[in-house]
N, C-alpha and C positions, 0 to 999 in steps of 0.2 A: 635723676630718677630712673633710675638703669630697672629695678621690679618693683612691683607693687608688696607690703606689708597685710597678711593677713592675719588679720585680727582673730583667733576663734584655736580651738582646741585643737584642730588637725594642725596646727603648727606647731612644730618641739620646742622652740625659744619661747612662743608664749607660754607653754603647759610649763617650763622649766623655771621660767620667770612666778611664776602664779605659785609653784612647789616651792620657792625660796620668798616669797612676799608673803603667803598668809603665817609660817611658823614663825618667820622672824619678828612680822606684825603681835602674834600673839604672845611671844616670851617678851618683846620690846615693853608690851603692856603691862604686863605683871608683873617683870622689874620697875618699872613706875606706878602702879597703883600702890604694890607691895613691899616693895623694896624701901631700903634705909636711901636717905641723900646723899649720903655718900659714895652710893653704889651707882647714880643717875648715868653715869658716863657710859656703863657697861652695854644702854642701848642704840647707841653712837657707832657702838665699836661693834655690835653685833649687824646694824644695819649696813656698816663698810665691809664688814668679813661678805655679808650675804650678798653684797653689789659686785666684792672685787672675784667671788667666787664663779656670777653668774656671766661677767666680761668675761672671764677668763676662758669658762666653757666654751662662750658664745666665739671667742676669736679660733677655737680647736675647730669647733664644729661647723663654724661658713668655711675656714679653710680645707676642711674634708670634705664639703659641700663642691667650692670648688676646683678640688682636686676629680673628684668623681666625674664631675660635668668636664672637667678637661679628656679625663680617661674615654669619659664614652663617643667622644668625634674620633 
């Protein structure tokens, strides 16, 4: 437990996480409410695009994080 996780808006991982969970949440639905059965998979595949999208960010931007925090000692 090296920091503590803040939960709330002033953190950029949760605002970026929140920006990629509601649009995905809400096309996820409407391919399934509206969508043919044979199209079901398409919110499977939109929900991994939107997770592998946000790792990804997430691994760029703690390593910039701390690279910054190395720079400034």
């Amino acid at each position: 437990m090296s920091e503590r996780f803040e939960l709330s808006f002033k953190n950029k991982e949760v605002r970026m996480g929140f920006y990629l969970a509601v649009p995905t949440f809400i096309i996820g639905s409407l391919i399934i409410f509206y969508g043919e059965q044979k199209y079901q998979f398409i919110c499977l595949l939109l929900l991994v695009i939107a997770w592998t999208f946000f790792y990804i960010w997430r691994f760029f931007y703690r390593k910039k994080q701390k690279k910054e925090v190395k720079n400034s000692y």
